[in-house]
C-alpha positions, 0 to 999 in steps of 0.5 A, a space after each residue: 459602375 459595374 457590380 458583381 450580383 453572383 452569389 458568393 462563393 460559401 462553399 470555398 470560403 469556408 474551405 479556405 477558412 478550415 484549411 487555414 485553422 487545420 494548418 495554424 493548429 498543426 504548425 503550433 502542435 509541430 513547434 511546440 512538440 520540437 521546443 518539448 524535445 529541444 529543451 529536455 534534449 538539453 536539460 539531459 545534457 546539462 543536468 544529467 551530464 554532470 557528475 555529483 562529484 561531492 557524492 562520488 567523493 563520499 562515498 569514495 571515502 566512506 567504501 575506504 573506510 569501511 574496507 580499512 579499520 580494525 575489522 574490515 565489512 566484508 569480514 564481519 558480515 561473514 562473522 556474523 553469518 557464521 556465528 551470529 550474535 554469540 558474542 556480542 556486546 550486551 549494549 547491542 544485544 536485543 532486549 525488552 523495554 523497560 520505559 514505562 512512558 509510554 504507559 503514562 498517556 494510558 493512565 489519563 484515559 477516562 473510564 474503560 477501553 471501547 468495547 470496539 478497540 478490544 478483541 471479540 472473546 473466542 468463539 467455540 467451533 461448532 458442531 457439524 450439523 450432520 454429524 451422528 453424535 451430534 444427533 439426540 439419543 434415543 428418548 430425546 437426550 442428548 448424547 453426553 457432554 452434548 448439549 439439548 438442541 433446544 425445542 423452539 417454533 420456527 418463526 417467534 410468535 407462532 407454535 408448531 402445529 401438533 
């Protein structure tokens, strides 16, 4: 019986395999991509084909109702471009609120508000350093309505050498 004692072929096979891999993942890529496009092809044809026509029925009507009545829309916006809120009913007039409900909550609050939901007090500016009035006056007052620059040592702990 005849055998083949050759070495087999690696380098061919291993070709044919990752030829057959690269082919199989492109075809699915390519058919996958053509089923994507088909059905958003067809959903735009179904779906967004289609009018709603129970919202273009309602808007039809209230554009028709709107436009009819005692003082059609386009009037009243221009009346009260031009005239503003002159007359208008005190129902719609713009007031401040006397409901103290909301108030109520605030009264079960136990003990003061904290300090970090309150407001820092204002700080005064201050001065520039490089102004002349700034400055203390000769004999080492300061200038009126100046406050002294207080005579400290630059590091705590430690005195300036005389």
């Amino acid at each position: 019986m005849a055998t083949d004692k050759s070495e087999p072929r690696v380098g061919v096979i291993a070709s044919v395999g990752i030829l057959s891999i690269v082919t199989l993942l492109a075809t699915r890529t390519a058919l996958v991509s053509y089923f994507d496009h088909m059905v958003r092809a067809e959903e735009a044809t179904k779906v967004g084909g289609a009018k709603p026509e129970a919202l273009l029925s309602l808007r039809a009507d209230e554009a028709s109702r709107l436009a009819a009545g005692s003082m059609p829309i386009d009037k009243a916006m221009q009346q009260l471009t031009t005239m503003g809120r002159l007359s208008a009913s005190p129902s719609i007039v713009p007031s401040a609120s006397r409901d103290v409900a909301p108030l109520a909550g605030w009264s079960m609050m136990p003990g003061e508000v904290p300090p970090a939901m309150t407001a820092p007090p204002p700080v005064a500016p201050a001065a520039d350093a490089g102004a002349p009035d700034a400055a203390p006056a000769a004999g080492g007052k300061a200038a009126p309505g100046k406050p002294a620059a207080p005579n400290r040592p630059a590091t705590p702990g430690k005195k300036k050498a005389p």
